[in-house]
N, CA, C and O atoms as a Tinker XYZ file with bonds, in Angstrom:
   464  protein
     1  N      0.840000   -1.193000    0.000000    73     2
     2  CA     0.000000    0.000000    0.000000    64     1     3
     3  C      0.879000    1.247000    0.000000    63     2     4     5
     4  O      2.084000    1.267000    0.248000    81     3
     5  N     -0.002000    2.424000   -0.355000    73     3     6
     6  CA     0.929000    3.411000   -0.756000    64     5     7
     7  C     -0.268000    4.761000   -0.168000    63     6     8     9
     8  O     -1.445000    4.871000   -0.510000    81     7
     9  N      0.580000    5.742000    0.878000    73     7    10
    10  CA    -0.247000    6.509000    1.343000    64     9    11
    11  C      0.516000    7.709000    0.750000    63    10    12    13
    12  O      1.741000    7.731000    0.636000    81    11
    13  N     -0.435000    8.850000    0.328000    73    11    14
    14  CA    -0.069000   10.088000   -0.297000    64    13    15
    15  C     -0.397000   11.357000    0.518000    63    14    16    17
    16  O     -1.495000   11.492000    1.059000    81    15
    17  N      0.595000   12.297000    0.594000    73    15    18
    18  CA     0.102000   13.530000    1.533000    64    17    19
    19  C      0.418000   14.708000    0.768000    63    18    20    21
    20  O      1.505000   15.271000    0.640000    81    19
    21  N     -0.682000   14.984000    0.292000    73    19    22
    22  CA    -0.468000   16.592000   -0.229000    64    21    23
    23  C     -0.125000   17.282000    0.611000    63    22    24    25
    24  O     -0.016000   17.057000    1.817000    81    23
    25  N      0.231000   18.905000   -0.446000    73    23    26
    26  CA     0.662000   19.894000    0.955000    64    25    27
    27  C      0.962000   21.317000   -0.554000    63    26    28    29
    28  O      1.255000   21.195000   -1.744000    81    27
    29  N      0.695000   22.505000    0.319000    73    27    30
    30  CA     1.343000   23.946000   -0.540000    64    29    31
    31  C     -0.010000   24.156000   -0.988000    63    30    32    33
    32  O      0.123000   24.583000   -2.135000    81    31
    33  N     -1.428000   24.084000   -0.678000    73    31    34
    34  CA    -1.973000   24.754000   -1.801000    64    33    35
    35  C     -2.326000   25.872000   -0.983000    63    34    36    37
    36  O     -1.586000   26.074000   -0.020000    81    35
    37  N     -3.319000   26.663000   -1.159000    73    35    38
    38  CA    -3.757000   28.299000   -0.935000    64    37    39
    39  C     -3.913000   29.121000   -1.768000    63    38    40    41
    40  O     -3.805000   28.768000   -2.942000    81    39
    41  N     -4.183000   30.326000   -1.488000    73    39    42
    42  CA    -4.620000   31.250000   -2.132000    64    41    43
    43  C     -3.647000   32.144000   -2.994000    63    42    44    45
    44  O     -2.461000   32.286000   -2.700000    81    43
    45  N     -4.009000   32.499000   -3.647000    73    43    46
    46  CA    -2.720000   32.654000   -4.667000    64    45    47
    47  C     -3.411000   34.086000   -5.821000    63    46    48    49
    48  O     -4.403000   33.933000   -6.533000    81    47
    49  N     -2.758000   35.129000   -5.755000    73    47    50
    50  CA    -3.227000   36.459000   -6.761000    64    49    51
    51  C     -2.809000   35.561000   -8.733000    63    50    52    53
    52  O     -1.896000   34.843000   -9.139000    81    51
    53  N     -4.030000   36.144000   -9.370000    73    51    54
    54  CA    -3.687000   35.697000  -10.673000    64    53    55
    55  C     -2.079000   35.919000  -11.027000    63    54    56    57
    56  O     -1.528000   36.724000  -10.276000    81    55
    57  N     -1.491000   35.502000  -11.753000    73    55    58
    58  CA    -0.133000   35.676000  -12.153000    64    57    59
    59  C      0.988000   35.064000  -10.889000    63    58    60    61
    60  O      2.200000   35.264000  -10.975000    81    59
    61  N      0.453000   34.419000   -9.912000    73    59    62
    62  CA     1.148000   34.260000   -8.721000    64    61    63
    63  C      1.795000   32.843000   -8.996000    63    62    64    65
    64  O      1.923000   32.452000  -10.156000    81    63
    65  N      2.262000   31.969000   -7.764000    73    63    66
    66  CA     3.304000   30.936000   -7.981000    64    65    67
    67  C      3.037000   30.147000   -7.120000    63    66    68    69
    68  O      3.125000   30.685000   -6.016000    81    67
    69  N      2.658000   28.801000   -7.056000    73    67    70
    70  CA     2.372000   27.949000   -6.265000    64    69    71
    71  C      3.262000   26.601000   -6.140000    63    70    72    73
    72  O      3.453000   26.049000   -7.224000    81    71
    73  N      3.913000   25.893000   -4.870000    73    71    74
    74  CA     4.643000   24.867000   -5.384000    64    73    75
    75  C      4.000000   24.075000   -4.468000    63    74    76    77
    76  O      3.957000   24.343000   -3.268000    81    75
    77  N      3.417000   22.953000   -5.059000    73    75    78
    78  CA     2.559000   21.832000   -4.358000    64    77    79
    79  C      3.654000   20.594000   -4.086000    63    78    80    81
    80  O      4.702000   20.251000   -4.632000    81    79
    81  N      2.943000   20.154000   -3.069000    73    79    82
    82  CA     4.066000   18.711000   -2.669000    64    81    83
    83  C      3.568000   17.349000   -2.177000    63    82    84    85
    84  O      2.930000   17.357000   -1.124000    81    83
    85  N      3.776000   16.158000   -2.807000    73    83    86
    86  CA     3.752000   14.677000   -2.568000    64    85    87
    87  C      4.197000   14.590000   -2.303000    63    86    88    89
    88  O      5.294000   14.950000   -2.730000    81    87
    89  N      3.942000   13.712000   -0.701000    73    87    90
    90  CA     4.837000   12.784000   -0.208000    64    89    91
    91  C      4.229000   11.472000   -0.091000    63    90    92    93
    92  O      2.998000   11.444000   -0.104000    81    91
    93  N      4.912000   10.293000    0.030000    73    91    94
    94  CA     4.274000    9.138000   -0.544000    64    93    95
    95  C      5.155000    8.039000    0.781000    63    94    96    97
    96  O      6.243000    8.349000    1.267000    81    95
    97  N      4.617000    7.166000    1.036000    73    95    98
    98  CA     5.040000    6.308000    1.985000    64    97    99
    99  C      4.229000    5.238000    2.073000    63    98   100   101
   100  O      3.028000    5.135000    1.824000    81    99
   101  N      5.252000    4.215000    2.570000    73    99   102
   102  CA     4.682000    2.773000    2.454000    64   101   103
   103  C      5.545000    1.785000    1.551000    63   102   104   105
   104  O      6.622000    1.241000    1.796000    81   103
   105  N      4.855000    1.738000    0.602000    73   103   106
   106  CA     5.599000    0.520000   -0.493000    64   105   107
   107  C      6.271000    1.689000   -1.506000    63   106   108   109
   108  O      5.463000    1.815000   -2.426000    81   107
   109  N      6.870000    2.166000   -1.618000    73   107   110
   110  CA     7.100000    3.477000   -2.592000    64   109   111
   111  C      7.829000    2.837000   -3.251000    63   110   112   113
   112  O      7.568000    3.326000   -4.350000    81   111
   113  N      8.719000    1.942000   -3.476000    73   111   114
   114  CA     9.404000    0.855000   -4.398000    64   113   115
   115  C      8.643000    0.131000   -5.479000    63   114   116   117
   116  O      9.060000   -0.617000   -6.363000    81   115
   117  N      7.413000    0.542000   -5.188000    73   115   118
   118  CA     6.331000   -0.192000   -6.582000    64   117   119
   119  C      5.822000    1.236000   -6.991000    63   118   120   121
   120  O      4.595000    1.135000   -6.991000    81   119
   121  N      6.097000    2.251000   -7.268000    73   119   122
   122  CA     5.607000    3.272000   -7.594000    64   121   123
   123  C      6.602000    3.321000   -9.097000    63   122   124   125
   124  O      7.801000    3.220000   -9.355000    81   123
   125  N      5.534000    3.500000   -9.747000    73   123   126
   126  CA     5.915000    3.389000  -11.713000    64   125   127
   127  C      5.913000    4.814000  -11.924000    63   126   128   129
   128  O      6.955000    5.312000  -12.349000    81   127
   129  N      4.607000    5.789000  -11.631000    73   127   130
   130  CA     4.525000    7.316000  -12.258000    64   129   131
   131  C      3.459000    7.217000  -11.036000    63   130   132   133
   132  O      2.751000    6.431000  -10.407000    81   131
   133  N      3.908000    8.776000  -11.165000    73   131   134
   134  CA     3.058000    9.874000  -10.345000    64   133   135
   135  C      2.160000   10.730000  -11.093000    63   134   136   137
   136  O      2.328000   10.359000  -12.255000    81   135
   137  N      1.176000   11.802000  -11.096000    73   135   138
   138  CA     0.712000   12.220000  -11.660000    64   137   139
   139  C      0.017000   13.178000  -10.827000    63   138   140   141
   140  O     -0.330000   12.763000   -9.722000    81   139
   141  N     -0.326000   14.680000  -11.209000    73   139   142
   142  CA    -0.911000   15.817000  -10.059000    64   141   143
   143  C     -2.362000   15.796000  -10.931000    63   142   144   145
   144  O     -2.337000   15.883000  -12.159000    81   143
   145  N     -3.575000   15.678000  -10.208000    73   143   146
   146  CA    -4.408000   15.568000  -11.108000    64   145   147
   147  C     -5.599000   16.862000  -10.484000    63   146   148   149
   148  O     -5.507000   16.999000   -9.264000    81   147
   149  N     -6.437000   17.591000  -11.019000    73   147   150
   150  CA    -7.019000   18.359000  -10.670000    64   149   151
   151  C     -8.689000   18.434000  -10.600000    63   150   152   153
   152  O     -9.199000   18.035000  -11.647000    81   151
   153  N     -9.379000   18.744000   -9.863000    73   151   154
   154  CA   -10.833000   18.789000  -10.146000    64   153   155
   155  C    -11.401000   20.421000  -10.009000    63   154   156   157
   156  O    -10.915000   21.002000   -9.038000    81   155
   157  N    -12.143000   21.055000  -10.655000    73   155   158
   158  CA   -12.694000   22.817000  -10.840000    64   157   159
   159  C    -13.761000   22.266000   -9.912000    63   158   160   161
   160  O    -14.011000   21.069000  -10.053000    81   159
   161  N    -14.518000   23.028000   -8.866000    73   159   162
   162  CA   -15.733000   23.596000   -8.999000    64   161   163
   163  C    -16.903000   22.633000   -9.774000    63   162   164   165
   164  O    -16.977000   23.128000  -10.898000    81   163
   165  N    -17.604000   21.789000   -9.720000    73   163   166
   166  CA   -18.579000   21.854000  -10.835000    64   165   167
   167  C    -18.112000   20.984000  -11.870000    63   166   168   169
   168  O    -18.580000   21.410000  -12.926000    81   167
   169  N    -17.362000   19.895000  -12.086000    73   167   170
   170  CA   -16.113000   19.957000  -13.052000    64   169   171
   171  C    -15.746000   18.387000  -12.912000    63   170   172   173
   172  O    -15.889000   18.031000  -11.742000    81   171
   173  N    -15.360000   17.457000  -13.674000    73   171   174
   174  CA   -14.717000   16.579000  -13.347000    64   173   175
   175  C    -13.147000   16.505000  -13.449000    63   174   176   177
   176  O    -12.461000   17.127000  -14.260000    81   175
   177  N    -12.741000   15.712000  -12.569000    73   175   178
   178  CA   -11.532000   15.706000  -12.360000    64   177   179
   179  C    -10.350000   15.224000  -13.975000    63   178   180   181
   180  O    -10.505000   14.606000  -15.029000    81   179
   181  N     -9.449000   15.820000  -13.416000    73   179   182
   182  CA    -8.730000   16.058000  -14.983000    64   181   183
   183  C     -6.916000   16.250000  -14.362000    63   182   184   185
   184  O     -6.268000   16.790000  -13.466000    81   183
   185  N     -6.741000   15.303000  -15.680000    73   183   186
   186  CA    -4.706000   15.176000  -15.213000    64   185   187
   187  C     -4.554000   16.484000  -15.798000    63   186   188   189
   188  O     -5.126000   17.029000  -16.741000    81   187
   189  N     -3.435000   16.939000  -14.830000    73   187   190
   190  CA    -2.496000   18.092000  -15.307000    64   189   191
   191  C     -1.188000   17.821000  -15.867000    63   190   192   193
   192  O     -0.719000   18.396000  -16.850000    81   191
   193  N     -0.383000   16.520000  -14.894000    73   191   194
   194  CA     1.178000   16.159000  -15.171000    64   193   195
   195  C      1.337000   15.058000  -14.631000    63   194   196   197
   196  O      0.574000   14.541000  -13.815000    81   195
   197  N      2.253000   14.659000  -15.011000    73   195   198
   198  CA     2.857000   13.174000  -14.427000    64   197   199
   199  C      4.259000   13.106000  -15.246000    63   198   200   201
   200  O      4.619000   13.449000  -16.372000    81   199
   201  N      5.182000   12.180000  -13.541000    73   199   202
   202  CA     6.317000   11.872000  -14.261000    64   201   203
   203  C      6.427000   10.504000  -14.239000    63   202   204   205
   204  O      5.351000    9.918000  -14.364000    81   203
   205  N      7.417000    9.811000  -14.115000    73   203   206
   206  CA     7.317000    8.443000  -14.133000    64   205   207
   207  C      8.624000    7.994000  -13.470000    63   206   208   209
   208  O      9.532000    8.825000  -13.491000    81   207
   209  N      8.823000    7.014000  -12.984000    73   207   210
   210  CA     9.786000    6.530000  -11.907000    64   209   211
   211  C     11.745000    6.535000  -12.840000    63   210   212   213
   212  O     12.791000    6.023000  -12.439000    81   211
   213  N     11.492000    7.235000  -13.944000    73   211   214
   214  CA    12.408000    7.422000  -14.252000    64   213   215
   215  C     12.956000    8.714000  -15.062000    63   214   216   217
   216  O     13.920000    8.900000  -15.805000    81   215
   217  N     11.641000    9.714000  -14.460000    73   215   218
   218  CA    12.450000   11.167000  -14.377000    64   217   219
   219  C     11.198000   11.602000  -15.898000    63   218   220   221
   220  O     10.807000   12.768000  -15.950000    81   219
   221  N     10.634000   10.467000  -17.131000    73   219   222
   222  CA     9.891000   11.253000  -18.176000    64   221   223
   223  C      8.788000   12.040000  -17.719000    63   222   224   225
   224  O      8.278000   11.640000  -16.672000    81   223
   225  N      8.295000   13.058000  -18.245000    73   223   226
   226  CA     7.359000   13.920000  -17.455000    64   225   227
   227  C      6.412000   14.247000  -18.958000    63   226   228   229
   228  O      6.846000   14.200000  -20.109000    81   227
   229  N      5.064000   14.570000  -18.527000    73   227   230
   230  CA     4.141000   15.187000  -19.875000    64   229   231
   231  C      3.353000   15.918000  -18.747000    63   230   232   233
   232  O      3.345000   15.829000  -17.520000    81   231
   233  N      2.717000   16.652000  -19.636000    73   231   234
   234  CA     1.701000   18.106000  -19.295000    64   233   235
   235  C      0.885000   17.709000  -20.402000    63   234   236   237
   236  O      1.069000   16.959000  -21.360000    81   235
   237  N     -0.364000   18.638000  -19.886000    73   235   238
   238  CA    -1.615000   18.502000  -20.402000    64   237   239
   239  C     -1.642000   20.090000  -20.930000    63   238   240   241
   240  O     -1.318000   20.923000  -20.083000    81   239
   241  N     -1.995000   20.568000  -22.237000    73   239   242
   242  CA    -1.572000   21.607000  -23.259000    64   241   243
   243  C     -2.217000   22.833000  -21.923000    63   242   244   245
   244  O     -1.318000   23.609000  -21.601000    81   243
   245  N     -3.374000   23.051000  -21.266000    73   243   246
   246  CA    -3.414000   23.784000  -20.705000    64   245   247
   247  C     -2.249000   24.430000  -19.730000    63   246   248   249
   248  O     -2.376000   25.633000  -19.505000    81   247
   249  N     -1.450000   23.947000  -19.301000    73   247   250
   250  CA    -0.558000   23.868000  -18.507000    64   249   251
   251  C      1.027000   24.166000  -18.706000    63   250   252   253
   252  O      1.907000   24.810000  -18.134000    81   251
   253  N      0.861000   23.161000  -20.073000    73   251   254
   254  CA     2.268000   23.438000  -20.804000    64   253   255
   255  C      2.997000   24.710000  -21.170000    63   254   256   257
   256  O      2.641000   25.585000  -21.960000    81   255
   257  N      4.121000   24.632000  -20.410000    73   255   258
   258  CA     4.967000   26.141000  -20.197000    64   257   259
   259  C      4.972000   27.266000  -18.849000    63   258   260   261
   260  O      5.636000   28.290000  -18.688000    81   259
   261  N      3.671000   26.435000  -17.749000    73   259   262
   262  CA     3.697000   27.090000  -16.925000    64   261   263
   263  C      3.453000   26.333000  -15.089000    63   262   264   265
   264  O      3.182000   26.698000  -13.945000    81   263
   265  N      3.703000   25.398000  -15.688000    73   263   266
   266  CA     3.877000   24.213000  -14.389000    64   265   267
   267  C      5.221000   23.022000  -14.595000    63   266   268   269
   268  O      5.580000   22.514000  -15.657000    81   267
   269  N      5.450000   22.930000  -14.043000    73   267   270
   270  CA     6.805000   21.841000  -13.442000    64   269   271
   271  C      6.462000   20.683000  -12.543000    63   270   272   273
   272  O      5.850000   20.736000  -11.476000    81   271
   273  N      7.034000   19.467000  -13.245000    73   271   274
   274  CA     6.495000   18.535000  -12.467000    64   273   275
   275  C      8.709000   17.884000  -12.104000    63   274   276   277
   276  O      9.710000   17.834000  -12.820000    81   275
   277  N      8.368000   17.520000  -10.485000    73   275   278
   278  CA     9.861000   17.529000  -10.709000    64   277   279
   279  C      9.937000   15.980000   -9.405000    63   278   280   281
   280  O      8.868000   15.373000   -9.348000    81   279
   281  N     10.741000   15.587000   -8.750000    73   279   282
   282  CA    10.311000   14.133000   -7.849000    64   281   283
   283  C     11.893000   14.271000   -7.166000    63   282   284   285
   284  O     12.941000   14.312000   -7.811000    81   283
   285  N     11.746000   14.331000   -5.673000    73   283   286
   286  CA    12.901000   13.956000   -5.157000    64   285   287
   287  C     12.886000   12.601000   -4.671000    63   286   288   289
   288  O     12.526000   12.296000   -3.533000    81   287
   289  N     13.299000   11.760000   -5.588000    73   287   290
   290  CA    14.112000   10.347000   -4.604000    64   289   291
   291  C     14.034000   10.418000   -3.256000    63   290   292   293
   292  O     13.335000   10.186000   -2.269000    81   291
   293  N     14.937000   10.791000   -3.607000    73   291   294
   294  CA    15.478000   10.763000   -1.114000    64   293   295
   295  C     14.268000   10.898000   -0.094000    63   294   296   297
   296  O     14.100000   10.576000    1.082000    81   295
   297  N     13.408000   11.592000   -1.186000    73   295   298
   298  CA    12.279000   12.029000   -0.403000    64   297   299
   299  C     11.219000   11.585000   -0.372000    63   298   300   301
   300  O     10.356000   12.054000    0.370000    81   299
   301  N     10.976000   10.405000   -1.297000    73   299   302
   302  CA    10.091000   10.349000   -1.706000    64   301   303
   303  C      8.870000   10.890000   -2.327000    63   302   304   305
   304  O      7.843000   10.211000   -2.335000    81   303
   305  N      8.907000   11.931000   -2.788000    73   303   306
   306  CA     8.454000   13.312000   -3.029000    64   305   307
   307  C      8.525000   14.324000   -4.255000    63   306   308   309
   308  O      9.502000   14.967000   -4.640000    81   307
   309  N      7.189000   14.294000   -4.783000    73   307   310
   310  CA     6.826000   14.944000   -5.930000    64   309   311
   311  C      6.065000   16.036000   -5.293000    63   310   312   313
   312  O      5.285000   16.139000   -4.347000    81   311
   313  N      6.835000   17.163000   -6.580000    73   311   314
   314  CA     6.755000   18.363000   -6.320000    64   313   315
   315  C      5.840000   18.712000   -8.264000    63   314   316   317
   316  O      5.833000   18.229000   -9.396000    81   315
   317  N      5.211000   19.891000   -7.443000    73   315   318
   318  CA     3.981000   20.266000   -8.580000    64   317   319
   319  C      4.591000   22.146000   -8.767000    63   318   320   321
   320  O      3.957000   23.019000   -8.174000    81   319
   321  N      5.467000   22.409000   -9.379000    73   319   322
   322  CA     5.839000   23.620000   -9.335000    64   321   323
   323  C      4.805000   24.880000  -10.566000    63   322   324   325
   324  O      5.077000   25.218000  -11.718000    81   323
   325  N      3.851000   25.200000   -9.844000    73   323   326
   326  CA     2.873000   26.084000  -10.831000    64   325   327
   327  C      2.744000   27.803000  -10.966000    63   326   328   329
   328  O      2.099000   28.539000  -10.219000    81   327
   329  N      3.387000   28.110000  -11.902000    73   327   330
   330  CA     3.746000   29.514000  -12.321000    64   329   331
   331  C      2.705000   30.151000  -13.145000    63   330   332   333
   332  O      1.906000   29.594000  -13.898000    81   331
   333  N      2.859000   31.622000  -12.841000    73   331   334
   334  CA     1.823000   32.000000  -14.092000    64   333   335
   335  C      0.519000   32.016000  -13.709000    63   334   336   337
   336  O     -0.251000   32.564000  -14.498000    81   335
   337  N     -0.101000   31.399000  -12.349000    73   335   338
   338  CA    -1.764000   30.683000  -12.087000    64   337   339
   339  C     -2.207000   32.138000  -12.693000    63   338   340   341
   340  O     -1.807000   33.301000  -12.743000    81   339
   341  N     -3.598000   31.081000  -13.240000    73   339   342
   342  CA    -4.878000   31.783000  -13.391000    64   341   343
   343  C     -5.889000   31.343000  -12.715000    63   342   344   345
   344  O     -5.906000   30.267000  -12.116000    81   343
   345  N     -7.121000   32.436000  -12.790000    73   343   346
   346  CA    -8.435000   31.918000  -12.241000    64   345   347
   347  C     -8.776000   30.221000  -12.274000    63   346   348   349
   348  O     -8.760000   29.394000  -11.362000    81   347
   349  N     -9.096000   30.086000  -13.766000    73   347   350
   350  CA    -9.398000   28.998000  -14.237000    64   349   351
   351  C     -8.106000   27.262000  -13.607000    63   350   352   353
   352  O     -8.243000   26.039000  -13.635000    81   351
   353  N     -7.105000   28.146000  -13.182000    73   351   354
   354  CA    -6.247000   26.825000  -12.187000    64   353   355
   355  C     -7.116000   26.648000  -11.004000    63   354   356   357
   356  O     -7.066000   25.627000  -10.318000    81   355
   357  N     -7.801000   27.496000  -10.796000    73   355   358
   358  CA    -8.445000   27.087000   -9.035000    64   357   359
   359  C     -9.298000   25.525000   -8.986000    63   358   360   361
   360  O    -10.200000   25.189000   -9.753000    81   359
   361  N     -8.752000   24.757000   -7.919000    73   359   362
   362  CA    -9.433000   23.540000   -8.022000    64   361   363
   363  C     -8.801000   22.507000   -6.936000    63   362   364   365
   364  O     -7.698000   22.685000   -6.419000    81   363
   365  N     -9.530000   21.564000   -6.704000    73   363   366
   366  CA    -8.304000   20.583000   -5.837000    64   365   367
   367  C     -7.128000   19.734000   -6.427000    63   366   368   369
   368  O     -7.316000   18.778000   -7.179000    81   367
   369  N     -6.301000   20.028000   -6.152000    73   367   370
   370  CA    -5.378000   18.932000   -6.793000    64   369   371
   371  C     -4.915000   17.586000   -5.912000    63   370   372   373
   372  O     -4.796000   17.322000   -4.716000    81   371
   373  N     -4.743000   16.966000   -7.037000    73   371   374
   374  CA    -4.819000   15.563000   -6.239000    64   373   375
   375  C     -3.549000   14.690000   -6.539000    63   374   376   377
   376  O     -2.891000   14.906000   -7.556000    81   375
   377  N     -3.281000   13.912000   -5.835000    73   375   378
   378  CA    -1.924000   13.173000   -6.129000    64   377   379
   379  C     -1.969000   11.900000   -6.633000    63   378   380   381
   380  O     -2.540000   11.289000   -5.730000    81   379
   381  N     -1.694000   11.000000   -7.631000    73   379   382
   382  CA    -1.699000    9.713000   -7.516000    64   381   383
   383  C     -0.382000    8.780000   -8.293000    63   382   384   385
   384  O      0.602000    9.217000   -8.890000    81   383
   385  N     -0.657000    7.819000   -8.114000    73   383   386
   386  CA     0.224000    6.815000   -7.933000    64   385   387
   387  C     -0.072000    5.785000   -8.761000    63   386   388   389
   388  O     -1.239000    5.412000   -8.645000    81   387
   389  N      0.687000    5.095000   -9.692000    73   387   390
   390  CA     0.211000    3.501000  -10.136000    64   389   391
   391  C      1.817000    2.915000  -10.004000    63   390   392   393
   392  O      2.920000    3.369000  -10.305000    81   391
   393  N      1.442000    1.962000   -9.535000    73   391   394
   394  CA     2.723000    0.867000   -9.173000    64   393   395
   395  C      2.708000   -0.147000  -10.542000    63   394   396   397
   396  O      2.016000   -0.128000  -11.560000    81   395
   397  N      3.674000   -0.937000  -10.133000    73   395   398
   398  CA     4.347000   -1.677000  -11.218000    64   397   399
   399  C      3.325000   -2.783000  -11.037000    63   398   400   401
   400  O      3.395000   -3.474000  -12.053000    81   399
   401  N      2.354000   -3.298000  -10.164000    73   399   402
   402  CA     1.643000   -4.185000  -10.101000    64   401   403
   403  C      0.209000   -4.028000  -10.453000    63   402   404   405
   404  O     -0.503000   -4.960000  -10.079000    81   403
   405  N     -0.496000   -2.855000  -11.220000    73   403   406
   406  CA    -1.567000   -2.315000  -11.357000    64   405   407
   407  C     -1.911000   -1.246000  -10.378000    63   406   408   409
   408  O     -2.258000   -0.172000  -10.871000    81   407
   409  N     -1.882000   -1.335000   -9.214000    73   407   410
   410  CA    -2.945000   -0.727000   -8.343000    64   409   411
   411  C     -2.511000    0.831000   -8.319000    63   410   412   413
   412  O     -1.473000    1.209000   -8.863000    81   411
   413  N     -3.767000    2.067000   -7.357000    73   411   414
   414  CA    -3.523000    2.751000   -8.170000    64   413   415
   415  C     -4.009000    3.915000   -6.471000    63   414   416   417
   416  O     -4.949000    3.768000   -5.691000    81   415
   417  N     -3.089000    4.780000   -6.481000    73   415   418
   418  CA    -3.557000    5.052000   -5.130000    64   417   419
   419  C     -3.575000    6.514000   -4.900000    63   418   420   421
   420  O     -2.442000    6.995000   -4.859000    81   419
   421  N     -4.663000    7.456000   -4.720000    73   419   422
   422  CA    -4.858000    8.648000   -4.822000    64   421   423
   423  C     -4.273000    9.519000   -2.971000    63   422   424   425
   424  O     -3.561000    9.060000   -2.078000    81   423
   425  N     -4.648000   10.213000   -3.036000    73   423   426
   426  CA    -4.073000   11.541000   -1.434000    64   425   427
   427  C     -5.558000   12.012000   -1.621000    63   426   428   429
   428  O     -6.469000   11.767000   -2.412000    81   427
   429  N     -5.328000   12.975000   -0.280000    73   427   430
   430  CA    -6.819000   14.064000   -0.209000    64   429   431
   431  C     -6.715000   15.116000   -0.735000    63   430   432   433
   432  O     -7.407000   16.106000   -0.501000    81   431
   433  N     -5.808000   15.019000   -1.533000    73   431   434
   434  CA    -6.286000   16.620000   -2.205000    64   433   435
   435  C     -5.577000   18.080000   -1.468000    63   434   436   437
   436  O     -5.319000   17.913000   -0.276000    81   435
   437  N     -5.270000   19.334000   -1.968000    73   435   438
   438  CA    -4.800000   20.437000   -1.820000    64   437   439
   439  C     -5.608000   21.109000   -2.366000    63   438   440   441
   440  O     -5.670000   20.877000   -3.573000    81   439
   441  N     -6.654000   22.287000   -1.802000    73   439   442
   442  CA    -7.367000   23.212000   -2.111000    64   441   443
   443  C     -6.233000   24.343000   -3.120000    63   442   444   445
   444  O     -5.173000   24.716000   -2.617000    81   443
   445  N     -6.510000   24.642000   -4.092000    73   443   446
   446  CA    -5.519000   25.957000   -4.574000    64   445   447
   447  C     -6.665000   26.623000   -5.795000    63   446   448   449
   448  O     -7.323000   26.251000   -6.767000    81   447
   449  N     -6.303000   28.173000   -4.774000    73   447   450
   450  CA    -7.395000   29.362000   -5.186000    64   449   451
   451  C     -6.775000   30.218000   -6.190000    63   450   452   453
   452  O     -5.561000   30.334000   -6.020000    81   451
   453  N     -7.171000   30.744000   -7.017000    73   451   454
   454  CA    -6.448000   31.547000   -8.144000    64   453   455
   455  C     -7.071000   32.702000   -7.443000    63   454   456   457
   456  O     -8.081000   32.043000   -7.197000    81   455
   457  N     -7.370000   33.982000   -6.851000    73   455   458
   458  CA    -8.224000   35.178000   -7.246000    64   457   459
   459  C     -7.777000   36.478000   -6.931000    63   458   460   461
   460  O     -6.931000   36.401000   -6.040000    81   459
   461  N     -7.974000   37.560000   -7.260000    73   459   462
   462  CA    -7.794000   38.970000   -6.647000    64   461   463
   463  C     -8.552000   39.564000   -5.677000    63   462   464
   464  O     -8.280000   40.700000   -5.291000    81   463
């Protein structure tokens, strides 16, 4: 099993900078890719980024050029580095996990507010 702890979200002025953080514990040795995934308001939930247990990373075109997805080893710990926010970023973000054996294991989420 694999437990996930968000952390960094808040309130944040449009154009502002947010750096969100996974930490992951337990079996973290079966962890394949990570991924920061987001839900709006009203909205179903939707990937933003993911890297994968060997550093490849993709973004989702909304995003691309203004978020960083980055993972410390030692730490077990993925980091969600988001620049640039707008309104339309406000939402929960969520953390998850798929291991090398299928299974697939989400966190509670980080509230993060875009507004003026």
């Amino acid at each position: 099993q694999v437990r996930l702890v968000e952390s960094g979200g808040g309130l944040v002025q449009p154009g502002g900078s947010l750096r969100l953080s996974c930490a992951a514990s337990g079996s973290t040795f079966r962890i394949n890719a990570t991924g920061w995934y987001r839900q709006a308001p009203g909205k179903q939930r939707e990937l933003a980024a993911t890297i994968t247990r060997n550093g490849i990373t993709n973004y989702v075109d909304p995003v691309k050029g203004r978020f960083s997805i980055s993972r410390d080893n030692a730490k077990n710990t993925v980091f969600l580095q988001m620049n640039s926010l707008k309104p339309e970023d406000t939402a929960v973000y969520y953390c998850n996990v798929e291991t090398i054996v299928g299974t697939s294991y989400w966190g509670k989420g980080t509230l993060v507010t875009v507004s003026s």
